[in-house]
SERO-4910 file (N, C-alpha, C, O; in steps of 0.05 Angstrom, whole numbers):
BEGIN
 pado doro    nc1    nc2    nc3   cac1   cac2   cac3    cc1    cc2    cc3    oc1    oc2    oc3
  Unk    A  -1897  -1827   -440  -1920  -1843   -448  -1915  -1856   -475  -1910  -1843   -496
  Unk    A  -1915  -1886   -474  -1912  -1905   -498  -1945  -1899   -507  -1958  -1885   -492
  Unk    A  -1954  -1908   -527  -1977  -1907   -547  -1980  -1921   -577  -1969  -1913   -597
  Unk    A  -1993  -1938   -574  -1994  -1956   -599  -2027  -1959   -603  -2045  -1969   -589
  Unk    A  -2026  -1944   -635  -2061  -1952   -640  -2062  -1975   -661  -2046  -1975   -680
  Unk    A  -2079  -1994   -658  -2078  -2009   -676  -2118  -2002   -689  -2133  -1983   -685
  Unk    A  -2122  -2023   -703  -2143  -2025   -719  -2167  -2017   -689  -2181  -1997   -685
  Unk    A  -2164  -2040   -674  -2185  -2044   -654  -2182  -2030   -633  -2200  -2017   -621
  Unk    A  -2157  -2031   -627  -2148  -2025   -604  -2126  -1997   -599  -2109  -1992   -616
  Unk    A  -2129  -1985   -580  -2108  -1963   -568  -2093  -1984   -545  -2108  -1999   -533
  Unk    A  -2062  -1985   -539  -2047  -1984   -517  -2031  -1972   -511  -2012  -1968   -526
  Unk    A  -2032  -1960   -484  -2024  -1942   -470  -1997  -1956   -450  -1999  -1980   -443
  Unk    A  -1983  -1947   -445  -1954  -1951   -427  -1947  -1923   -414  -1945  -1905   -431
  Unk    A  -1945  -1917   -388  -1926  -1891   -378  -1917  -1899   -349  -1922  -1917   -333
  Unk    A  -1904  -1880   -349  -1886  -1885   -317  -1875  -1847   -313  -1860  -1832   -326
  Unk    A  -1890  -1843   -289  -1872  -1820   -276  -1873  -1828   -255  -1888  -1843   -242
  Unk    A  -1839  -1808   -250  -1830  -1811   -226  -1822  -1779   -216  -1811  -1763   -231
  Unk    A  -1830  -1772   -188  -1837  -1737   -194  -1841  -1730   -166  -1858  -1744   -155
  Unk    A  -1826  -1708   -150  -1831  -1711   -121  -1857  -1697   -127  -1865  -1689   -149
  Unk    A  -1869  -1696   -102  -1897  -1686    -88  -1896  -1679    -63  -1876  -1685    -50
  Unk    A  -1919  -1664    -52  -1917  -1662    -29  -1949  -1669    -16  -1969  -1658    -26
  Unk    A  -1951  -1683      1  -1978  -1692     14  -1998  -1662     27  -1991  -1647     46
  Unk    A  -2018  -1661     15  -2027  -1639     25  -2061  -1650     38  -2076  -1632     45
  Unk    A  -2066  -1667     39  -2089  -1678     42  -2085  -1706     58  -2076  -1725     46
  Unk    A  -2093  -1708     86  -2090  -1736     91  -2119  -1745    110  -2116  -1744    135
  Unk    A  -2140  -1753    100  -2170  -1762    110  -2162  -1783    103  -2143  -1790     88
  Unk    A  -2185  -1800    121  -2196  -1826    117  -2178  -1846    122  -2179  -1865    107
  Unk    A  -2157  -1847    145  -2144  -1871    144  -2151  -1881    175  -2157  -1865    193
  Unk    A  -2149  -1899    176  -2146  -1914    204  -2169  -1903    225  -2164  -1892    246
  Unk    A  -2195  -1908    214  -2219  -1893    228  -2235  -1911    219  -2222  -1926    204
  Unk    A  -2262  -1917    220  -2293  -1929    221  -2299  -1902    212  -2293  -1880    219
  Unk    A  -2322  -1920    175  -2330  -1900    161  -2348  -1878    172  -2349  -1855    164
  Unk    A  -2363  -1892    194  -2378  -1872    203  -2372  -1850    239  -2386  -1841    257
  Unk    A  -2334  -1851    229  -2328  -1836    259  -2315  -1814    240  -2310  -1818    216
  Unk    A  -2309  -1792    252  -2292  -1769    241  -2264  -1783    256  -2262  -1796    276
  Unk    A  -2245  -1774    235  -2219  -1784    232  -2202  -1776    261  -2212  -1755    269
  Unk    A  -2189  -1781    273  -2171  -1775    303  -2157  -1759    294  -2151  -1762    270
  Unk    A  -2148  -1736    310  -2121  -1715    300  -2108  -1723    304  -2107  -1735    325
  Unk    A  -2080  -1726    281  -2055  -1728    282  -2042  -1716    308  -2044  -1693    318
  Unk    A  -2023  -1749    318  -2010  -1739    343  -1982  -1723    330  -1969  -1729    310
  Unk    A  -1976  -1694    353  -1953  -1677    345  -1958  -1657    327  -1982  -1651    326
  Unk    A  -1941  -1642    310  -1951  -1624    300  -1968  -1614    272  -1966  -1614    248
  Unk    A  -1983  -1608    290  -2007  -1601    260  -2012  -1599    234  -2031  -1605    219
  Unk    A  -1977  -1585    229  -1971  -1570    208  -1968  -1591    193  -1971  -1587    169
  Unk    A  -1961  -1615    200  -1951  -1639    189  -1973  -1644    163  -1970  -1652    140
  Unk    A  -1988  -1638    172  -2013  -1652    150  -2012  -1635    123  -2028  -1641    105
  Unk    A  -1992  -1613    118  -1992  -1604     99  -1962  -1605     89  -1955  -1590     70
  Unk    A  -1947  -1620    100  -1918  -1613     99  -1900  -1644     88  -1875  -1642     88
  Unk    A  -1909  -1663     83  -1902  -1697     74  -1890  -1697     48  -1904  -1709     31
  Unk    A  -1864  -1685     41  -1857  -1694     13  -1853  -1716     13  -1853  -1730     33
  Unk    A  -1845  -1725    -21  -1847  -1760    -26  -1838  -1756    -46  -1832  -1735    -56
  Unk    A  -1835  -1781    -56  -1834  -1790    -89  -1861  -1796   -105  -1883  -1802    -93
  Unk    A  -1860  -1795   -118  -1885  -1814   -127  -1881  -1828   -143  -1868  -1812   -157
  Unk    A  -1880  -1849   -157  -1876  -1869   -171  -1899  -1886   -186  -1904  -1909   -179
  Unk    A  -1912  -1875   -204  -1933  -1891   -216  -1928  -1894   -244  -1917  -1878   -259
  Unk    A  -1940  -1920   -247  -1934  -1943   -274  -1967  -1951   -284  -1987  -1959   -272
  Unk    A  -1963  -1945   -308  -1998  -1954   -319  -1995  -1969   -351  -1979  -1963   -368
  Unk    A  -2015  -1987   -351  -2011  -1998   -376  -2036  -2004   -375  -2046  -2019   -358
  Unk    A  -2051  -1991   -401  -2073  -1990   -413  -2080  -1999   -431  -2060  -2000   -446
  Unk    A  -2103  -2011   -444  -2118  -2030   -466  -2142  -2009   -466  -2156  -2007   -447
  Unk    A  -2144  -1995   -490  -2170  -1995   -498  -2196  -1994   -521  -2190  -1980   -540
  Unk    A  -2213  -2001   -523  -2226  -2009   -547  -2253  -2000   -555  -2272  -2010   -544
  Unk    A  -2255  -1981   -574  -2267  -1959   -576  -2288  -1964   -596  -2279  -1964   -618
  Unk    A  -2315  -1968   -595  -2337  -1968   -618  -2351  -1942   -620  -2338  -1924   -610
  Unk    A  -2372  -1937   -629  -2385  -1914   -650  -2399  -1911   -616  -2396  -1888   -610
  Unk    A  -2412  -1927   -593  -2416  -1916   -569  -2408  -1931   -546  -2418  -1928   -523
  Unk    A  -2391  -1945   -553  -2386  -1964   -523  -2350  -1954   -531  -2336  -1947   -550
  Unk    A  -2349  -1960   -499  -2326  -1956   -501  -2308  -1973   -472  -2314  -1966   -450
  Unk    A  -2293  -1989   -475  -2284  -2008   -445  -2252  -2004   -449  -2240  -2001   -470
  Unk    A  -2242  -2005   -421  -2220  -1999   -424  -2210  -2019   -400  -2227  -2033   -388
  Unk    A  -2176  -2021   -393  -2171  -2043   -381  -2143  -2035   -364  -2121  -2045   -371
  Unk    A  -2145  -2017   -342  -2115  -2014   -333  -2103  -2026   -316  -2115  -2031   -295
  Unk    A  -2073  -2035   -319  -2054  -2038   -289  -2043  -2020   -284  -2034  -2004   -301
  Unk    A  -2040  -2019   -259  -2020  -1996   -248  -2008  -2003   -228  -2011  -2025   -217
  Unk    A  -1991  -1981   -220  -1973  -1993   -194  -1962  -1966   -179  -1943  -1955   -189
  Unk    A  -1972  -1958   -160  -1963  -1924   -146  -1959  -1937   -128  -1971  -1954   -114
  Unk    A  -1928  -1921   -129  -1905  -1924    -92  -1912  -1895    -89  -1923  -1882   -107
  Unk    A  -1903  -1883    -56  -1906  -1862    -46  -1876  -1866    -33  -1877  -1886    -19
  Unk    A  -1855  -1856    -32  -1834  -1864    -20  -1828  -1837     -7  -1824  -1818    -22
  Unk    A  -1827  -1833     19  -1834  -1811     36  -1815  -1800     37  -1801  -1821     37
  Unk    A  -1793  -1775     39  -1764  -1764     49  -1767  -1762     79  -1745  -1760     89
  Unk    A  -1782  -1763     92  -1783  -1769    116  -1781  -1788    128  -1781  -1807    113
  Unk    A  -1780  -1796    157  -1784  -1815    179  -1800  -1807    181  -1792  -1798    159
  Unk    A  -1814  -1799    184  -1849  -1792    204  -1863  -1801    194  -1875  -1815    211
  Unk    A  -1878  -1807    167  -1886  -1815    146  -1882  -1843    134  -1865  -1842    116
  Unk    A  -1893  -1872    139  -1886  -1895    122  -1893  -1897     90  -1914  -1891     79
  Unk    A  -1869  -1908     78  -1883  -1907     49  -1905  -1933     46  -1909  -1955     57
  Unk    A  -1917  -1917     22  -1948  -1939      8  -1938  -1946    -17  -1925  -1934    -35
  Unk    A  -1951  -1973    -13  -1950  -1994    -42  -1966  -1999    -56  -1964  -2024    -56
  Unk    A  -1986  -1994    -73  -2011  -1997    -78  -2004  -2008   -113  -1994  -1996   -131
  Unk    A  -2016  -2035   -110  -2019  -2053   -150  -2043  -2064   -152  -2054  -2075   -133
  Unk    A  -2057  -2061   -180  -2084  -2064   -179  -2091  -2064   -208  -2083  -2047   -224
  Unk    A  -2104  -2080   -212  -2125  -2072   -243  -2153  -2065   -237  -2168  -2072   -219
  Unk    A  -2158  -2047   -259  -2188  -2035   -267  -2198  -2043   -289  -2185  -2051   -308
  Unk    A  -2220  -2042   -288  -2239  -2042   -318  -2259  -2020   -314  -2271  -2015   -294
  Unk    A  -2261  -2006   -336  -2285  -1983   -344  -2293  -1995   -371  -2280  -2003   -390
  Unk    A  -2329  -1991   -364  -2346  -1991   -383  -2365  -1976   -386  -2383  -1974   -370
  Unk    A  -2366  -1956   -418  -2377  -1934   -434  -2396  -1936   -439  -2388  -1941   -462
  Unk    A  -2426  -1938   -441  -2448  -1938   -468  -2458  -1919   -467  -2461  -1907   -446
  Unk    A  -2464  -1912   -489  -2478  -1883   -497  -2506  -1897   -511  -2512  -1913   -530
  Unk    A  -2520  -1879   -487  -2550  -1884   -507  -2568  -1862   -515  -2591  -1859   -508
  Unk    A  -2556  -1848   -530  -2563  -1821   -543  -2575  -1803   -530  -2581  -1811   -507
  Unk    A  -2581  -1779   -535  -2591  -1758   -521  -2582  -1752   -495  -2596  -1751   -475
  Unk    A  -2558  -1750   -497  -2542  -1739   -480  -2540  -1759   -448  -2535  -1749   -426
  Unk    A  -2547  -1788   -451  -2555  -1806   -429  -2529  -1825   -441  -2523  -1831   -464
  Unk    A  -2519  -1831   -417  -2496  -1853   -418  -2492  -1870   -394  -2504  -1860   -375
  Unk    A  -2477  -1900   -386  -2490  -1905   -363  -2455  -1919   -365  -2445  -1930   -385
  Unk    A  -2440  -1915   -334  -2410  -1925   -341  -2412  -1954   -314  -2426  -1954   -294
  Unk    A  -2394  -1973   -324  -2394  -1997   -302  -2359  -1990   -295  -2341  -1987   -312
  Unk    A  -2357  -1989   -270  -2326  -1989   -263  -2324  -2015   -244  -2342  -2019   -228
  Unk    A  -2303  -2031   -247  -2292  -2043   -232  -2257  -2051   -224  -2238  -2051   -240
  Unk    A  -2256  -2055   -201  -2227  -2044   -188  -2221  -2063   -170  -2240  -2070   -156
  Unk    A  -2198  -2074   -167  -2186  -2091   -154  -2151  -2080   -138  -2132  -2081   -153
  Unk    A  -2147  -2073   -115  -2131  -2067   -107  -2117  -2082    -81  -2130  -2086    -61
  Unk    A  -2091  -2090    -83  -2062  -2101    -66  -2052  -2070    -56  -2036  -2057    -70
  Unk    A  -2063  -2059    -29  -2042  -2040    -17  -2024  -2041      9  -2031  -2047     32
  Unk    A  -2007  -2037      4  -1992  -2034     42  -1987  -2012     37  -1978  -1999     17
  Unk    A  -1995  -2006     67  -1999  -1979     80  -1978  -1982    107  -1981  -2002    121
  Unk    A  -1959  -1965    113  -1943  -1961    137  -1948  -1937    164  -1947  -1912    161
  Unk    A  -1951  -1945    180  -1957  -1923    196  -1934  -1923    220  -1929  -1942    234
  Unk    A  -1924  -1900    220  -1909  -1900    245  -1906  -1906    265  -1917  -1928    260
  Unk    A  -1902  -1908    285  -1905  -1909    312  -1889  -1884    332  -1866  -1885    340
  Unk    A  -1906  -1865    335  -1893  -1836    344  -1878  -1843    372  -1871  -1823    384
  Unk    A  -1872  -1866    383  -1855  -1859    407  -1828  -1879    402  -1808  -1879    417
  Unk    A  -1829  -1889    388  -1807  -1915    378  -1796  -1905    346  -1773  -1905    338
  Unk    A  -1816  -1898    334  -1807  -1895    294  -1809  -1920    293  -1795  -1924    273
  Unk    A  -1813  -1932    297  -1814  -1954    287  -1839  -1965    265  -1860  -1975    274
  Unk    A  -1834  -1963    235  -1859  -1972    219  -1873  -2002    222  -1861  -2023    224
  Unk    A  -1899  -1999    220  -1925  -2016    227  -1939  -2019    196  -1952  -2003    183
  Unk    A  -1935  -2034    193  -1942  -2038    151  -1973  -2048    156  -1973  -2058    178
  Unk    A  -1994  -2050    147  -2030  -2061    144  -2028  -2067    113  -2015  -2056     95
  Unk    A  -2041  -2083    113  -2047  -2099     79  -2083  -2105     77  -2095  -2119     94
  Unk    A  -2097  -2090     49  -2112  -2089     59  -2121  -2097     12  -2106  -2090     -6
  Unk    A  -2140  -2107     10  -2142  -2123     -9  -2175  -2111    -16  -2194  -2116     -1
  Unk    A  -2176  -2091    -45  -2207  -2082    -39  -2207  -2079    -67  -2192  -2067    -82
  Unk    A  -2232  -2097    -72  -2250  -2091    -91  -2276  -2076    -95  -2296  -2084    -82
  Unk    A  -2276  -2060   -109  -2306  -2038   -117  -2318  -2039   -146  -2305  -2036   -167
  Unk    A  -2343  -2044   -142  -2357  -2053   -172  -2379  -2027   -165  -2391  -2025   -144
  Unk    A  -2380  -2002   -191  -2393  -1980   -189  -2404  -1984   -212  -2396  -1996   -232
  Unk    A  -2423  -1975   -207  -2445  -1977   -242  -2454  -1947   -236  -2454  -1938   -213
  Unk    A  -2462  -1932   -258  -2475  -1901   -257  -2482  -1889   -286  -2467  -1887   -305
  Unk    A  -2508  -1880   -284  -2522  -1864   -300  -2521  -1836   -301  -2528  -1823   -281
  Unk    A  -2512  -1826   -322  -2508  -1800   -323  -2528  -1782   -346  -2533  -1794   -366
  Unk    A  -2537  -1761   -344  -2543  -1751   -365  -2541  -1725   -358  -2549  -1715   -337
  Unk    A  -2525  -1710   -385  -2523  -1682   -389  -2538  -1677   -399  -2547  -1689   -418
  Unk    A  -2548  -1652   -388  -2564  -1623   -400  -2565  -1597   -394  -2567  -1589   -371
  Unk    A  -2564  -1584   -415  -2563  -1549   -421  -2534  -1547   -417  -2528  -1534   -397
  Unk    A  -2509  -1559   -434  -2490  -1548   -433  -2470  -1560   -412  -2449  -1572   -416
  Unk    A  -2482  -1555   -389  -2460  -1551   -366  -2464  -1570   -339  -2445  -1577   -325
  Unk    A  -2487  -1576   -337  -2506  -1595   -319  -2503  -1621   -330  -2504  -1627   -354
  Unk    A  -2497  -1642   -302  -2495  -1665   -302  -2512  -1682   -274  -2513  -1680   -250
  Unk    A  -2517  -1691   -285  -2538  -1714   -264  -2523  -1740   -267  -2514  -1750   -287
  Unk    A  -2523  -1747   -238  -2516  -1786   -239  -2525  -1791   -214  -2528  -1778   -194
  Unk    A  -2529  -1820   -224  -2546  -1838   -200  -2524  -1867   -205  -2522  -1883   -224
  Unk    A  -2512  -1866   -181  -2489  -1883   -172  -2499  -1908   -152  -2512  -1903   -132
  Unk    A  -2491  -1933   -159  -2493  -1947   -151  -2464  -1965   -143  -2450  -1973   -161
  Unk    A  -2458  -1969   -119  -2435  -1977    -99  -2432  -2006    -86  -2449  -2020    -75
  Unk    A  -2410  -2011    -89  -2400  -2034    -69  -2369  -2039    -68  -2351  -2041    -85
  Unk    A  -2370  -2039    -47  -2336  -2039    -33  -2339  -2063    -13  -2357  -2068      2
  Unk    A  -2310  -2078    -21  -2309  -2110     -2  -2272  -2111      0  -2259  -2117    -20
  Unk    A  -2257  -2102     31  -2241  -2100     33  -2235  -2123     60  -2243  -2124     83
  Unk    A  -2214  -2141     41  -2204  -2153     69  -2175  -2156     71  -2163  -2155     49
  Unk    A  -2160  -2158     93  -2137  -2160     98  -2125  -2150    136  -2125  -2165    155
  Unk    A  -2116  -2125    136  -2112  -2118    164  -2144  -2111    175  -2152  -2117    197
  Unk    A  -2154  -2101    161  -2179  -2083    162  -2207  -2097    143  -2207  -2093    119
  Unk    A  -2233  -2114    157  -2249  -2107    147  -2267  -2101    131  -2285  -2101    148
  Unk    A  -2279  -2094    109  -2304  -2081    117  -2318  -2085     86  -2306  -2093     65
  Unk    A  -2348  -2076     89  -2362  -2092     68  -2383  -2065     70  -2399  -2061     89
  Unk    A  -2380  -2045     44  -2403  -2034     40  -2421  -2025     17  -2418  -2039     -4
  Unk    A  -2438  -2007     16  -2450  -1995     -7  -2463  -1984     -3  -2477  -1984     17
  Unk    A  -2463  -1961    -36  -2479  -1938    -23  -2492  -1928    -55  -2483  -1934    -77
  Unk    A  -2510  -1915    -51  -2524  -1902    -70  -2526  -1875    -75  -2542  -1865    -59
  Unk    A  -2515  -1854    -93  -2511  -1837    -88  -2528  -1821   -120  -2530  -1829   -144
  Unk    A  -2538  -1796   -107  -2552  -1779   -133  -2531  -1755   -132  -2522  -1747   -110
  Unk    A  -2523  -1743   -159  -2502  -1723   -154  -2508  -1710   -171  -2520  -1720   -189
  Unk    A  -2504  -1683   -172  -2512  -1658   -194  -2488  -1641   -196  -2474  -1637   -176
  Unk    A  -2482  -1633   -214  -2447  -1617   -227  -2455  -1595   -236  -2480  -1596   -239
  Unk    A  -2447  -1580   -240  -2452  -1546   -251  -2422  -1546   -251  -2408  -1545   -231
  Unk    A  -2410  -1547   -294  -2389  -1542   -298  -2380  -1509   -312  -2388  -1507   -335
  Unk    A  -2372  -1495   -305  -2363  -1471   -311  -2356  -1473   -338  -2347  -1495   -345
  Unk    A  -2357  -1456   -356  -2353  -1454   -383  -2350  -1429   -388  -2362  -1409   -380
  Unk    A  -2316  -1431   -413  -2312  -1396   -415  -2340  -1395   -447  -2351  -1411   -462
  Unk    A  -2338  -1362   -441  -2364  -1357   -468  -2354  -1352   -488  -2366  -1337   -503
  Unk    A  -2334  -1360   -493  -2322  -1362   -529  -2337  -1358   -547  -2358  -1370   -546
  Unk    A  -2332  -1339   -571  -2351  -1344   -587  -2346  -1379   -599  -2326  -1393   -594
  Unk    A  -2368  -1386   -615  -2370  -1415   -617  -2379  -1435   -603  -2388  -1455   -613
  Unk    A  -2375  -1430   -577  -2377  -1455   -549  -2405  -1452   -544  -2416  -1465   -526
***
């Protein structure tokens, strides 16, 4: 990780490159409102996908007494050791926006713009099948902590993806956190 603070501004630079192994695979190639199809072949597969991983980020950010906006690119490959598995390309910029309006109430705006190809196999040929799919999400959310450990937000959603796939949504969401805390003296 490169790092340069200036007067106004923080910039950020890093790059790892670092195998992994896929242990989680929801949500692909399904309608938001169907449960996902089981992987054809064996099961075990869904916990077993090493890779590379390859991600690149370069950050801007600019910090006042309560606002705070920041500005990233990035760029994550997934480069699979397998055939069974197509690798993903995913480049994109973000913006996050901070305000703090005292008493423990803050309200953040995210916005995200993403270029991915996605490869999917073809289990009787191997033969890879690449989808390109182009999605922007603009999230706004209100948060406020209290008693320590408790967090409230009220999320506001929109997702607009086009390319192989589709689809135009949003959603509104109320969420409550209960974060664990060791009892140190001091804390």
């Amino acid at each position: 990780v490169l790092s340069r603070d200036t007067r106004w501004a923080t910039f950020r630079v890093s790059y790892v490159e670092d195998p992994d192994v896929e242990t989680r695979r929801v949500g692909i190639n399904f309608d938001p409102e169907e449960i996902p199809p089981p992987e054809v072949g064996d099961p075990s597969g869904l916990t077993s996908y090493p890779y590379l991983k390859k991600d690149a980020v370069a950050s801007a950010i600019v910090e006042g007494a309560r606002t705070r906006l920041r500005l990233d690119i990035f760029s994550q490959q997934r480069d699979y050791f397998t055939n069974l598995r197509a690798d993903t390309d995913v480049q994109g910029v973000r913006f996050n926006g901070k305000r703090d309006f005292g008493s423990y109430i803050y309200a953040e705006l995210d916005g995200r713009y993403s270029d991915a190809k996605r490869g999917i196999v073809d289990d009787n040929t191997l033969e890879v099948l690449y989808s390109r799919s182009y999605d922007w999400v603009l999230k706004g959310r209100l948060n406020w902590e209290f008693y320590k450990n408790f967090l409230a937000s009220v999320e506001l959603g929109y997702l607009q993806r086009t390319g192989n796939l589709d689809y135009n949504g949003q959603w509104l969401a109320l969420r409550f956190r209960y974060t664990m805390r060791s009892s140190e003296p001091g804390s």
